[in-house]
C-alpha positions in Angstrom: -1.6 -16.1 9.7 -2.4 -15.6 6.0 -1.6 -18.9 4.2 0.3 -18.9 0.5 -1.5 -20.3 -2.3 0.9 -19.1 -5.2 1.8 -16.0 -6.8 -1.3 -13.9 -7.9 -2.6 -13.7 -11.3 -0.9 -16.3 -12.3 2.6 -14.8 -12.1 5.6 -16.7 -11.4 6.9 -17.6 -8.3 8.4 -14.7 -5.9 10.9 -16.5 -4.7 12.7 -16.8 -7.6 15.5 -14.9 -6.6 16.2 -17.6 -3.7 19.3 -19.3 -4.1 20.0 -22.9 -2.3 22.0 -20.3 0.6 20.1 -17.4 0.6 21.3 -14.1 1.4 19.2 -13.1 4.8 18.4 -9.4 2.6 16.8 -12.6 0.4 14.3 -13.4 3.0 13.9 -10.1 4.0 12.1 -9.7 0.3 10.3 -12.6 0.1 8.2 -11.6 3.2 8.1 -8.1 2.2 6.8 -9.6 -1.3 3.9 -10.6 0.1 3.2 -8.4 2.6 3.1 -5.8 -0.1 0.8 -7.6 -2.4 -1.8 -8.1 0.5 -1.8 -4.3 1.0 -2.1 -4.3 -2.7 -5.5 -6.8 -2.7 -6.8 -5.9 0.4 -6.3 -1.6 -0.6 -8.3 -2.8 -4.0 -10.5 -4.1 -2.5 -11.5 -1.7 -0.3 -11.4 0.9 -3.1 -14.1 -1.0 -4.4 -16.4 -1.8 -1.9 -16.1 2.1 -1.4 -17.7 2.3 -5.4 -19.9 -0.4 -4.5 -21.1 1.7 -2.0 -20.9 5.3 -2.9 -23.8 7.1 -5.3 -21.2 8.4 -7.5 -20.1 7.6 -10.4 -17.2 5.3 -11.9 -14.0 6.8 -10.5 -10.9 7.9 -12.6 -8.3 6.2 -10.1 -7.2 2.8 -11.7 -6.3 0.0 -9.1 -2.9 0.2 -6.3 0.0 -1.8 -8.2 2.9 -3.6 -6.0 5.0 -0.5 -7.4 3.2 2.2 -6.3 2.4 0.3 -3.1 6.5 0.0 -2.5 6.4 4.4 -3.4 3.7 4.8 -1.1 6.0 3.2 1.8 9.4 4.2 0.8 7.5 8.1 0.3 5.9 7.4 4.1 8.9 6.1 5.5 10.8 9.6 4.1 8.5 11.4 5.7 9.9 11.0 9.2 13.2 12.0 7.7 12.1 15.6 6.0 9.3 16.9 8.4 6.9 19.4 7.0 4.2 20.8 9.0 1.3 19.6 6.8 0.9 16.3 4.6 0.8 18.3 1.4 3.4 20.3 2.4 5.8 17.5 1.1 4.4 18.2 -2.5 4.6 22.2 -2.1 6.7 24.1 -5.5 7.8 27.2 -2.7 11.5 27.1 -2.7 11.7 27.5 1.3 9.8 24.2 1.9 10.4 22.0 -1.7 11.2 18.6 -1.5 11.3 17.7 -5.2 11.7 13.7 -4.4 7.9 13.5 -3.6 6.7 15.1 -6.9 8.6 13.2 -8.8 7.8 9.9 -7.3 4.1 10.2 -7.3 1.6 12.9 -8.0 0.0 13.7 -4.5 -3.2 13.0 -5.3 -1.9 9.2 -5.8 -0.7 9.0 -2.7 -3.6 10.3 -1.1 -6.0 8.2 -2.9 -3.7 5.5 -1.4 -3.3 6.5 2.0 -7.2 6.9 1.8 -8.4 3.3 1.0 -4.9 1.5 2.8 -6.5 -1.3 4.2 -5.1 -4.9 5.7 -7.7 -6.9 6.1 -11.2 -7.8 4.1 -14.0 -5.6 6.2 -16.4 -8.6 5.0 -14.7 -11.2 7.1 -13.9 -11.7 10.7 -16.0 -8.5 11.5 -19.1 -9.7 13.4 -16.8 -11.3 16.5 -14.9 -9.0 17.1 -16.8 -5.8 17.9 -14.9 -4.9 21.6 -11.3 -5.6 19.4 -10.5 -2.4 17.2 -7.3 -2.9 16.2 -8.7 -6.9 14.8 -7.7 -5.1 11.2 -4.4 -5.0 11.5 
């Protein structure tokens, strides 16, 4: 279990939309809160150990942010909802098979770069012990 140590970056507190009886739609946020801004470290992260890595050059993509992190879901989650037969068939401009929400929401090659380097865990850590466990990521 991943311990909180404050809001990130120095921003304020997460919770502040807690009241003294909170709503349970409250709760529901504050865990979501930070399960998005993991994805959102741990997705960096991996983006750039990927550049640390790789023999090209600098990238253009600019680090995940909580927002497009909450598109990337709420786009994901969509997808079982409108069913195309090919991922980048939700982004398509032919009239028989458009779905406009998509394009407007993120540029698909966002949301691949995205879906690319999701990650939930550091690769650095916790690695070596648990070679026979390959679901230890998530």
């Amino acid at each position: 279990m991943r311990t909180f140590n404050g809001a990130p970056n120095g921003e304020r507190s997460v919770a502040a939309h807690i009241m003294r009886e909170p709503a349970p739609l409250s709760i529901l946020l504050l865990f979501f809160m930070q399960f998005i801004a993991l994805l959102v470290v741990e997705t960096n992260r991996y983006y750039y150990q990927f550049l640390d890595n790789s023999d090209n050059g600098p990238s253009s993509h600019r680090e995940v942010t909580r927002a497009e992190m909450f598109m990337f879901l709420a786009l994901t989650v969509q997808m079982r909802h409108a069913v195309q037969g090919r991922l980048e068939d939700y982004w398509t401009k032919l009239e028989q098979f458009c779905c406009p929400i998509y394009r407007q929401m993120m540029v698909h090659a966002r949301y691949y770069h995205i879906l690319c380097f999701l990650h939930f865990t550091d690769n650095t850590r916790n690695g070596a012990d648990r070679i026979d466990d390959r679901l230890w990521k998530i």
